[in-house]
N, C-alpha and C positions, 0 to 999 in steps of 0.2 A: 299198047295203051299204058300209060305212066301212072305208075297206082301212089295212093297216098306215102305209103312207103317208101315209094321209090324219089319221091321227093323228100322226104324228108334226109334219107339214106345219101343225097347229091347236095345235102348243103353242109356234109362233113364238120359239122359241128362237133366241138366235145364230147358233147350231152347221149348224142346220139349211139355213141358205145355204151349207155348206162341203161339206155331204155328197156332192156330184156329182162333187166333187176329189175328194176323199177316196175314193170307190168306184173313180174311174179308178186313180189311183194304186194302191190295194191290189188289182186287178184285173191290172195292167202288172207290178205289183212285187213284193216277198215283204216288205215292212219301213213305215214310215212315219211321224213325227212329227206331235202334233198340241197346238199352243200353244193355249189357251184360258183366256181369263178367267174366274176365278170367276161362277156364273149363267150361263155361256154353254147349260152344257146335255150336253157332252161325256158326263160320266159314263151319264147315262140313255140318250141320244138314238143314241149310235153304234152301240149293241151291239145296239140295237134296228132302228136303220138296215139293218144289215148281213146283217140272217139271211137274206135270201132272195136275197144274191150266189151267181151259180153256183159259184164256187170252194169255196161250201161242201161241197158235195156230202153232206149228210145228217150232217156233226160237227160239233162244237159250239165255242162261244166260250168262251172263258174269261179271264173278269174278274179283273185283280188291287186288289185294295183294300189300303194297310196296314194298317188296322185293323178289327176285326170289326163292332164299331158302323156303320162305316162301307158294311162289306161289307153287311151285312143290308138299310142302310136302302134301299142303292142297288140291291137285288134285291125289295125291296118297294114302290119306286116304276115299276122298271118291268113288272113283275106288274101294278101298278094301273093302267100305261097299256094292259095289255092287255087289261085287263079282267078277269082273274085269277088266282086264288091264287099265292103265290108255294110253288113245286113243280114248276108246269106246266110252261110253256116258260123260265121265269127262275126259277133255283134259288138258292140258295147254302148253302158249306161254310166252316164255322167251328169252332174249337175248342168241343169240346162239344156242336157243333146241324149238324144236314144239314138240308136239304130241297134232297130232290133228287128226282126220276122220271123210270119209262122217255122220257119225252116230254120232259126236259130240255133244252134246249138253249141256253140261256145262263148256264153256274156264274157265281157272285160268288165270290171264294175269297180267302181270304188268303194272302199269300206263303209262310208256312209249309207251308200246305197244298199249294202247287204244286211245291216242291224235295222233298216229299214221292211226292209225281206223276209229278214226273222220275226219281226213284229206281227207284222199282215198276214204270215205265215210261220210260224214253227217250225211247221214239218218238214216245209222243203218239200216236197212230194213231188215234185217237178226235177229236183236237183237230185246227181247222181254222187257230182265229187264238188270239193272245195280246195280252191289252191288258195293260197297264200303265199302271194309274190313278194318279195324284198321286204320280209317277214324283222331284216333287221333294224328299218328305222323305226319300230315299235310304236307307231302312233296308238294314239288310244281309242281308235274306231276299230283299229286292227285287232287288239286285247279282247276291246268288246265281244268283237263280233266272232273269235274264236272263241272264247266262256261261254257265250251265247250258243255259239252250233257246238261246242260240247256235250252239252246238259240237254240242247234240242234231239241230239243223236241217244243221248242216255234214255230220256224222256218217251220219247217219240217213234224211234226209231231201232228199236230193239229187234225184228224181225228182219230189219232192210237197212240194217245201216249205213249213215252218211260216211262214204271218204273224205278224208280230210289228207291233205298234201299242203306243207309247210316248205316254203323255200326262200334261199336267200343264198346271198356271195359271202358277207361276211356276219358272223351267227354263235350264239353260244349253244352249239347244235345238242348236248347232250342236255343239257336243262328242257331242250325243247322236247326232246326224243322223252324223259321223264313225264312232262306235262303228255303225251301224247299214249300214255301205256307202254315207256320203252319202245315204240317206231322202231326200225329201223332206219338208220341213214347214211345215203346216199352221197358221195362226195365227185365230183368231179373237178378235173381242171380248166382251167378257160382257154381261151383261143387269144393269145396276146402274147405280143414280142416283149425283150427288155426295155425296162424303163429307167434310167439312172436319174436321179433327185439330188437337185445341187439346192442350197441352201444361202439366199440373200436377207442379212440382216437378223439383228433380233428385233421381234417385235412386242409390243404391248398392247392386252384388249384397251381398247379408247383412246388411244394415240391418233394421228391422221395416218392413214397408211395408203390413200388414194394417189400419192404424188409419186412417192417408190416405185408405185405398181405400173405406174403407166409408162416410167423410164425404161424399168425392165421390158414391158413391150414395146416400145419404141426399138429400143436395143436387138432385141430379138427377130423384129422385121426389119431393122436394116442389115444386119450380121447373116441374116438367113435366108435367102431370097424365092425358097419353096414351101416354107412355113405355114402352115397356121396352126391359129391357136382357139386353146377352150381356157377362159377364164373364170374362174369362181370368185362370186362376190358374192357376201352377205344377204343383198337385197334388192330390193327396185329401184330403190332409191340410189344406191351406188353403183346400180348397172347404168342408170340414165345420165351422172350424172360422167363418166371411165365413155360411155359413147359418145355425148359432146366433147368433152376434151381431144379423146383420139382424132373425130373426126376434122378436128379443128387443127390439133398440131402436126397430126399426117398429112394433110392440105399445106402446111405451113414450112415441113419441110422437105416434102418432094411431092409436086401435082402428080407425076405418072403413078409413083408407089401410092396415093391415096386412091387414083382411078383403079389401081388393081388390087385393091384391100374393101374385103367388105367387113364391114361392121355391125353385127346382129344380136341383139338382145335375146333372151331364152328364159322367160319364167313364165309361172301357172297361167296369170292372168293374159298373157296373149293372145292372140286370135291365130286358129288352126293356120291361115296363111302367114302369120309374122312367125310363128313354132316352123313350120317348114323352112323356112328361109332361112333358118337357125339349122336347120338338121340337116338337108339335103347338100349333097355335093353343089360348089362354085362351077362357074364358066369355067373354061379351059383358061389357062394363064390367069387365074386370079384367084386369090388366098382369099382368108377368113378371120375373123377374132371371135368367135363364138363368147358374150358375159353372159354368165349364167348362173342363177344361185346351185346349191346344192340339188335341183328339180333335177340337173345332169349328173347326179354322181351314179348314177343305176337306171337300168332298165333302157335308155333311151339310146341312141346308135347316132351317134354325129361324124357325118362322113368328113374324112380328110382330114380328122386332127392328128397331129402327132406330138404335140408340145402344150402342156397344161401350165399358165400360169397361177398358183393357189393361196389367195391373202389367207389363208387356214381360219376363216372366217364363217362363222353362220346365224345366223336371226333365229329365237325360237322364241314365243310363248310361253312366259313364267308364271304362275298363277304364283301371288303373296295370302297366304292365308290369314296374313297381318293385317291384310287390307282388305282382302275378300275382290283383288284386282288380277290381273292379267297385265304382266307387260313387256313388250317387244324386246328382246337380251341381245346384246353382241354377244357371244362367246366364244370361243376357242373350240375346233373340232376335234371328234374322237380321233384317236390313231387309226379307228377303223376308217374310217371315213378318209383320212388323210391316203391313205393304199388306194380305198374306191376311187379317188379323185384323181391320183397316179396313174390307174388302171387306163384310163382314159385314154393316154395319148401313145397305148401300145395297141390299139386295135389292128389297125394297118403295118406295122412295122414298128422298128426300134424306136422310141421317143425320150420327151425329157420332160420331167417336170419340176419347173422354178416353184421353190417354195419360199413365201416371204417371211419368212422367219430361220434361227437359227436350229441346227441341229442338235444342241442339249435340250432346246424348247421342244421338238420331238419327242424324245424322249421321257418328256414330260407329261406328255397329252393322256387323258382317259382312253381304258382300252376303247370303248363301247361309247355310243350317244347315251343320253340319260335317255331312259323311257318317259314319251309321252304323260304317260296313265299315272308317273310318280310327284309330275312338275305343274299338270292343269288344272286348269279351273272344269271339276268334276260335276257340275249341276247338269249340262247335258248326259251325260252318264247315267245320274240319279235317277233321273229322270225316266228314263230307257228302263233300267231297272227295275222301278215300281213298276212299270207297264210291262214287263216280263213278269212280276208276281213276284220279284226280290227285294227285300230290304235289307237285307245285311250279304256285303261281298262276298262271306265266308263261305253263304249256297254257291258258288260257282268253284269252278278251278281257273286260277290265273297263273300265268305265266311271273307277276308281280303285281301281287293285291292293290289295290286302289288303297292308300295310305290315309289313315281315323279320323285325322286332325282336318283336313279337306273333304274326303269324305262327309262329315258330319256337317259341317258350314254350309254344304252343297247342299244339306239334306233342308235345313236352317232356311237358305235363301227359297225354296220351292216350298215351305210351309209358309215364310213371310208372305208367297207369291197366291196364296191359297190353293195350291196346286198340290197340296197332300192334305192325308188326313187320317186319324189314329183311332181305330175300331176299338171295342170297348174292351177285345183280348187285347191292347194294345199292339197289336198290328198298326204299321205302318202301310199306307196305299194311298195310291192314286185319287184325288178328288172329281166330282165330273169338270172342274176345270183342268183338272189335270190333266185328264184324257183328251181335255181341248190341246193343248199346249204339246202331248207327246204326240202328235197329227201333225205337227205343223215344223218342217224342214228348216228349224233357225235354234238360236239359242232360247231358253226358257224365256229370261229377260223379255225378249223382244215377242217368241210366241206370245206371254202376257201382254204387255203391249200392244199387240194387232188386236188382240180378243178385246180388252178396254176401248180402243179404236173400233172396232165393229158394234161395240154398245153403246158407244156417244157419237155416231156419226159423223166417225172421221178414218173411214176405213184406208179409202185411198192414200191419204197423208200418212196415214202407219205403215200403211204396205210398203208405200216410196221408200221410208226411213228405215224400215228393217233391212230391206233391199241395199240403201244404203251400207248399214251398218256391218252388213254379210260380205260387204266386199272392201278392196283398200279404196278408201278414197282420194283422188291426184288432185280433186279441187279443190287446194289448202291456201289458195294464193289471199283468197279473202279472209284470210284469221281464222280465228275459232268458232264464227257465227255459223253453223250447220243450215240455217237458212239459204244459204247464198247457195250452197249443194244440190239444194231439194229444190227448189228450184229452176237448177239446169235441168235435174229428174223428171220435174212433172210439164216440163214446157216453157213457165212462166218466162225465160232467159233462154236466149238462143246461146247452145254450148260451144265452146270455141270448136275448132277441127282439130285440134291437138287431144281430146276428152269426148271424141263421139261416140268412139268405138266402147268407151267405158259407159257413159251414158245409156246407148241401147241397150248393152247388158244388164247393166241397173232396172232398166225400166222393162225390161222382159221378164227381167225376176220380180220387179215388182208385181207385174201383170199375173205371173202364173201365180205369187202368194194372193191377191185379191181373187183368183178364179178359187185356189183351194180353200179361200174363208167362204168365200159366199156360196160354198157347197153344203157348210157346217153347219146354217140354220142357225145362226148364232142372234137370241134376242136382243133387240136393240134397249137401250135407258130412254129416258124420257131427262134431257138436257136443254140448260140455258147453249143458245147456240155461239160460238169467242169468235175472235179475230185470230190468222191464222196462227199466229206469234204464242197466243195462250193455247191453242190447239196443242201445238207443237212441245211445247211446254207440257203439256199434261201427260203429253205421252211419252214426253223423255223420263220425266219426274216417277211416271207410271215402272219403266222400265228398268229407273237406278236409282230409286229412293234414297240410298243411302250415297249417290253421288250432287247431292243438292246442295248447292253452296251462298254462303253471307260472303259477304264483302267485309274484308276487316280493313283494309287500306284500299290503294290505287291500283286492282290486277294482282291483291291479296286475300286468298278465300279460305276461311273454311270450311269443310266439307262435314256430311251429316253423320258422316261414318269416325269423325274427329280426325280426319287429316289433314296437313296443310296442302293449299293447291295455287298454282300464282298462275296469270296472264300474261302473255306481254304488253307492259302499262299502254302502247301505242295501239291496241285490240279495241274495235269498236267495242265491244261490250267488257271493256276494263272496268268503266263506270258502274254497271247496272249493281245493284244491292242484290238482288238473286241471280241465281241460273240454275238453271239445269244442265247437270255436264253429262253429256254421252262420252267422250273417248277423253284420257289420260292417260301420263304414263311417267315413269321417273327414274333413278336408277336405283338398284339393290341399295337397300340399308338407308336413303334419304327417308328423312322427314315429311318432303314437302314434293309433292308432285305436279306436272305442270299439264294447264286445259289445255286439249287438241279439237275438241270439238263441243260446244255446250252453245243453248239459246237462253234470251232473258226469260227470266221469271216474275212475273207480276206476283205481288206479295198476295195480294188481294183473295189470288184464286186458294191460298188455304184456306177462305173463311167456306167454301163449297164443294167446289170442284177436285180438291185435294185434300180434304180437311177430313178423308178416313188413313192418311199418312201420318196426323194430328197424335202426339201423345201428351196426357195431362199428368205434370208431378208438381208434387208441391215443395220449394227448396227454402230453406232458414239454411242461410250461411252468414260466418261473420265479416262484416265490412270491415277490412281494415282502416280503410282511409276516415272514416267515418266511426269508428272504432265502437261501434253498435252492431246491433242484431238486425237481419232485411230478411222478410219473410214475404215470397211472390207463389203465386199461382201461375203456375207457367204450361205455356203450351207448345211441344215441339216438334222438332221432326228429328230423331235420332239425336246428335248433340248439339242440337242448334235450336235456339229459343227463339217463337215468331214470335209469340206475344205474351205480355206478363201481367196480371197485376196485384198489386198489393195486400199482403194479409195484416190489420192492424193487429189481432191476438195474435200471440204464436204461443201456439200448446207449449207447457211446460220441457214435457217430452222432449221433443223438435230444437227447442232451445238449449236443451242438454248436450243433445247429439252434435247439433253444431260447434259448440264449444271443445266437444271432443273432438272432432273432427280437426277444428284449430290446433288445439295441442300436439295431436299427432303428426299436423305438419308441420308446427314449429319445434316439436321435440318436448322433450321433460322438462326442460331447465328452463321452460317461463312458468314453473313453480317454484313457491317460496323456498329452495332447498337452502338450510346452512349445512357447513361443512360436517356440525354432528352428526345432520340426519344422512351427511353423505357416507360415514363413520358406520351408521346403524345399518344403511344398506350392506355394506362391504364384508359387516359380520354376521349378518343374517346369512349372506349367502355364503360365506368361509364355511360356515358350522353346517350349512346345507351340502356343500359340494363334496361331504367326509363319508361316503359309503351310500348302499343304498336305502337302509335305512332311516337314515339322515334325510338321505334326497326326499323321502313319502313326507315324513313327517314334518318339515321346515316349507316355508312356503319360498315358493319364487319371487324372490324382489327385483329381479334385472332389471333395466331398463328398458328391453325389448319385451320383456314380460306384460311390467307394469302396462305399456302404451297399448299390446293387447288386451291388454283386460281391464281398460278404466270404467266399462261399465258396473262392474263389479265393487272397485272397491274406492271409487275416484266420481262416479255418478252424482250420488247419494250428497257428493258433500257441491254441488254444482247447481243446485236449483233454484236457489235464490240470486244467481250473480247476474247482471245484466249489462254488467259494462266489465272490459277488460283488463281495466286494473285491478280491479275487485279478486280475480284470481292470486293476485299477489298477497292478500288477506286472508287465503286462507287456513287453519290449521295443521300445517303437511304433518308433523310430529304427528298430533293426535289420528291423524289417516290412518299414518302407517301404521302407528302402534297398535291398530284397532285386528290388525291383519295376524297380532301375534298374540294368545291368549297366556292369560297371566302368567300359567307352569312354563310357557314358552318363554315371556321375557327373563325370567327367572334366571333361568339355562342358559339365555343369553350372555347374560352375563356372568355367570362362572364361569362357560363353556370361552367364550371371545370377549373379557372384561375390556373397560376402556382403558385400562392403566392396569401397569406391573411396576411391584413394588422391587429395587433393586439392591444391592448389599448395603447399601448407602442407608436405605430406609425412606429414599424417595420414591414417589409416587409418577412412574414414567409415563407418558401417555403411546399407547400404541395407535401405529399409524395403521390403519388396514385397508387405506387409498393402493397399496402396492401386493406384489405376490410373491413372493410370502409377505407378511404383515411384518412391517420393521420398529424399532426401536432405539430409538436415536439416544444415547445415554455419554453424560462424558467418560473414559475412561478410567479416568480415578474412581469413580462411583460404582463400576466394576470389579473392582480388585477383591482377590478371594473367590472369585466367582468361578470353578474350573467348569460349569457344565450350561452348555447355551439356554435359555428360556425359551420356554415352549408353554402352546396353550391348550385349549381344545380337550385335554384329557393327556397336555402331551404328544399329541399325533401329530401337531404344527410347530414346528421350532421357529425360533423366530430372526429376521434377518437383523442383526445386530450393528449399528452404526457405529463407532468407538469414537465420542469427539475429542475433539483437544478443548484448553480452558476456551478458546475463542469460538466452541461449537464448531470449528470444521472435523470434516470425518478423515480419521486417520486410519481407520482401518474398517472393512466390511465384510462380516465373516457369518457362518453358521458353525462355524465350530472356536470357541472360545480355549477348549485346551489347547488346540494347536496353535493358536495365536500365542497365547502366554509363554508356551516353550520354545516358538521359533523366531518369526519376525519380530515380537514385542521388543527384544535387545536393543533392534537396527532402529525402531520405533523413538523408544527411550533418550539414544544417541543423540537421535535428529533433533528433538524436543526439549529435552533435559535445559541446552543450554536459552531455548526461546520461551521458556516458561521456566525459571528457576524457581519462584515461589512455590511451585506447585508440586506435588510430591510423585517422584518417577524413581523405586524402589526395583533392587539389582531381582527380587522373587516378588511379583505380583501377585502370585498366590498365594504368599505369607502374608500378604501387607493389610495393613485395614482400609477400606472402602471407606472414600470418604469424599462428600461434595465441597470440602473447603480447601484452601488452602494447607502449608504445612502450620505457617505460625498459627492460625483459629485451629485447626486439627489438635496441635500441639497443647493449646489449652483446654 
């Protein structure tokens, strides 16, 4: 009889040399790392290894997979090493599908499903070990849900502690082994021939790169006639769009090579038979092109590849905390990844992998993918957290903390949502809507949403739309009208056959979210009953407050949250003056982002139905055009004004600040400055910038000062002006001087006077617009003079301008001796003969200082 072992012992895996370590260790220890190379075998081979450790004691394992594809495949291969069904002893739980029975004992689960697990249960009490499979693409359910069974094993499990098994191909394994008590870890090799990587083109994120790509396969199935291939693309959209084309120009240049090429799609959202047809081995004589996002870089077994072609491309989810948005990124993959991808086409034998870009660009890539948990929109998170009894990340151990700045916005949008609430220790926690919301398998947003939906009866309409919202939607052909979606959803429109299979999906999830609200006992309101358009509306509105848009032109909107957002001007709903947008998106660093999904908004429904979205301020700003004061009662939604009306008093106050407000953004210089008061400034501040003492005592006059502080000293003189010229009349002298008390003006002026008297006996005016403060004097009127002029006590010397009779400067110095004794000669030379009247003397330092000429000198 062929015992567990001995099967596993005949599928000569890797892994399978590692497992005697591996059991000691998890036998000794409660944790453990385990590196493994793609093909090693890890995924199948350990969970299977393991069931019949006595530390089991009759509970079960459970597998984490990130992705459901993934989870399935790797609970239906080892179902098949045991020879059967998957249910029996190898289960797995997935959005939308179980198989599970009493006799389960090895779930596949996705990570969603286990912070779920932890919720309902802490303890685990049923659970014996936790893996964590391809622990490298760090999503942030993954994060979670290890912090989570950490603290649940800290907590909980002090007598019986939970195993935890971490694993992955490629891993910053000793950081993990750290977060883990120092683990031990486990490395193996994989099972994979060589793979050489040849290098076509350089490439650029957002350039077109679909046309390249398809030449390169073309090229490769006709040069290779046993071929096939696994393609990596970005997304769905460029898998769908790499399979029309192929199938079209394979047909076009050879019928037999198109009849014996298949063509198959490979991501999340397929159906288990489209996924097989992608993974399982072709007929005899006939190849494959497996497109596939990165869903294939790990964990999944696609028979018959041996050639990868790889646009080094991937779609991730960017949360902007600018914007409090999420949106779809092309980027460039890690070098980790770029190996995973490689790894590929060595499963069976020697392969090759085309990469479309160059190999400096390689060399360029990030080791590692960014972690999830550092890039997302955190309010599911947060979420999860209060309902664990955490408010700050710091109670947990993370592998890489949830980051402050997001963090705290998450926390922001879930109090807007009334889904928290702050005890009178100021504790943060869970509201009992809150508790509604962390029940219910969706994003916050939309949890609130269903629950507003279940208390204005309009449950089913919410469920369809979240249901929507929870998956990609392919029915984009009708614009951005979301209407025309929900529709296919609930019946109203018969769906094409190209969107059925997405449709039932839709509509199965919608089904299970309406069974799990109306489990909840959730009280209904007492509502005017709309038409389906404002239904829909309330609940979009309900769900993105801050994505509520005016129309400022034709298919030009802004949005409540102050962004710009445009249509395509040809969009049914270009026209409407509202909307409500569900889905946008833009690229890094724009301004202005563009609607993918949004219905009209009837203005109307703020005066009721939406009008605790409503916020009232009251604004006095100055009209330029109109070059007066406008004082409105406004009422809004975030930074959009529905309705205003007018205030005929406007408090003094209010009137003040406005006009400050004005100045600040036009700057200082629409007051009355002259050039004295510009003078007073310059030496206020000289005399201020001379030690620290100086600095306490002298006041700040900058002009970055000043415009901070006009309440202060700029208010006071602003209360009676009501029109904008009137600031031009004001006082500015008497302002400022008011800032500097008499011993200070004093000081001022012996310290930095307006004028220096110079050998001459003239009265120079110092310029103190410059740094150092200059002195523009003719040079004859200098003579005798060996030591530069300085002010301040002397601590500032001064920059010294030397004119000729005509005022230009002939020389610019701070040291006057060294002028007189050196260049002065060459000075003299030059001058002597274009100024003869004027006295140019072989010792300038003998000579007498004098503003005239020689004949008035002379007399």
């Amino acid at each position: 009889m062929t015992t567990l072992d001995d099967l596993i012992a005949n599928t000569k895996l890797p892994i399978v040399q590692l497992l005697g370590e591996l059991r000691l260790h998890l036998f000794e220890l409660d944790h453990a790392v385990v590196q493994a190379e793609p093909g090693a075998g890890k995924t199948t081979i350990i969970p299977l290894a393991l069931l019949q450790e006595s530390w089991l004691k009759g509970r079960k394992i459970i597998v984490l997979e990130p992705r459901r594809m993934a989870a399935k495949a790797a609970a239906q291969r080892m179902a098949a090493l045991l020879k059967e069904k998957v249910g029996e002893r190898v289960g797995y739980r997935v959005r939308q599908d179980t198989r599970v029975s009493a006799i389960t004992q090895i779930e596949v689960v996705t990570e969603g499903v286990l912070t779920r697990m932890l919720q309902s249960d802490p303890v685990l009490a049923g659970v014996a070990l936790l893996v964590f499979d391809e622990f490298h693409e760090r999503s942030l359910d993954g994060d979670l849900a290890l912090a989570l069974a950490l603290q649940s094993r800290e907590l909980y499990r002090e007598l019986d502690p939970l195993k935890i098994l971490v694993m992955s191909a490629t891993l910053d394994d000793q950081r993990v082994s750290t977060l883990l008590d120092d683990a031990p870890v486990i490395t193996s090799q994989g099972r994979s021939f060589p793979v050489s990587a040849s290098y076509h083109g350089r490439q650029r994120v957002g350039e077109p790169f679909i046309e390249p790509l398809i030449e390169v396969i073309k090229s490769e199935l006709k040069t290779n006639s046993t071929t096939s291939l696994l393609v990596f693309l970005p997304g769905q959209g460029e898998i769908r769009r790499v399979e029309h084309r192929l199938n079209e120009e394979l047909l076009a240049l050879d019928v037999n090579l198109a009849e014996n090429i298949v063509v198959a799609p490979l991501y999340g959202n397929l159906s288990l038979a489209e996924q097989q047809r992608a993974i399982e081995p072709v007929s005899k004589g006939q190849r494959k092109v497996v497109l596939a996002t990165n869903v294939a870089e790990t964990s999944l077994t696609i028979e018959g590849i041996d050639t990868v072609v790889d646009s080094g491309l991937v779609r991730e989810s960017i949360f902007d905390p600018g914007t409090g948005m999420s949106r779809l990124q092309t980027r460039r993959i890690s070098a980790a990844s770029s190996i995973q991808r490689m790894g590929r086409a060595g499963r069976l034998g020697p392969g090759r992998c085309l990469r479309m870009w160059s190999e400096e660009q390689q060399q360029q890539l990030r080791a590692h993918s960014v972690p999830e948990i550092v890039q997302a929109d955190l309010a599911p998170l947060v979420l999860l957290l209060l309902a664990w009894g955490v408010d700050e990340p710091s109670d947990l151990k993370w592998l890489d903390p949830p980051p402050s700045g997001p963090f705290q916005q998450a926390l922001d949008l879930l109090v807007g949502l009334g889904a928290v609430e702050t005890t009178a220790m100021g504790v943060r926690q869970l509201s009992k809507h809150g508790t509604q919301l962390v029940n219910m398998p969706m994003h916050p947003r939309l949890a609130h949403m269903v629950v507003v939906g279940a208390q204005r009866g309009m449950l089913k309409l919410a469920c369809d739309f979240a249901s929507l919202m929870s998956d990609r939607n392919p029915s984009t052909s009708h614009g951005a009208d979301i209407s025309y979606s929900l529709e296919l959803v609930d019946g109203s429109l018969a769906c094409p056959a190209s969107l059925r299979r997405w449709c039932k999906r839709v509509q199965q999830q919608s089904r299970d979210y309406l069974k799990l609200v109306e489990n909840m006992g959730i009280e209904r309101c007492q509502v005017d009953k709309q038409d389906r358009e404002n239904e829909l509306a309330i609940l979009v509105a309900s769900a993105f407050p801050d994505r509520i848009a005016s129309r400022q032109g034709h298919g030009s909107y802004r949005l409540s949250n102050g962004r710009r957002a445009r249509l395509d001007p040809a969009d049914s709903l270009a026209g409407r003056d509202w909307l409500a947008v569900a889905e946008l998106g833009g690229q890094e660093g724009s301004s202005e982002d563009r609607i993918y999904a949004a219905v009209g908004l009837n203005e109307q429904l703020f005066e009721h139905d939406l009008k605790h979205l409503l916020g009232e301020v009251e604004r006095v700003e100055w009209d330029e055009s109109a070059d007066k004061f406008v004082a409105e009662h406004r009422y809004v939604v975030g930074k959009l004004v529905v309705s205003a009306a007018k205030i005929d008093q406007i408090p003094e106050q209010q009137r003040v600040e406005a006009l400050m407000l004005l100045i600040r953004k036009r700057g200082l210089s629409v007051l009355p400055w002259s050039e004295q008061l510009r003078q007073w400034q310059a030496r206020v501040e000289l005399v201020r910038g001379l030690g620290e003492a100086q600095h306490k005592l002298w006041p700040n006059v900058s002009d970055r000062y000043l415009l901070q502080t006009m309440e202060s000293w700029l208010a006071p003189f602003l209360t009676n002006i009501v029109k904008f010229e009137q600031i031009g009349k004001i006082d500015l002298a008497t302002v400022l001087s008011s800032m500097l008390s008499w011993e200070l003006s004093q000081q001022l002026d012996k310290l930095a006077p307006r004028t220096f008297r110079v050998p001459s006996g003239s009265e120079i005016t110092i310029d103190y617009g410059h740094n150092p403060p200059v002195l523009a004097v003719k040079m004859q009127e200098m003579f005798g003079c060996e030591h530069t002029p300085a002010i301040v006590a002397d601590k500032v010397s001064l920059m010294v301008h030397l004119l000729s009779p005509a005022r230009r400067p002939l020389q610019i110095t701070q040291d006057l001796a060294g002028f007189w004794r050196g260049s002065y000669q060459q000075v003299k030379k030059e001058m002597k003969g274009r100024y003869p009247k004027h006295p140019w003397p072989d010792d300038p330092l003998q000579a007498l200082a004098t503003r005239h000429t020689k004949k008035r000198s002379a007399k």
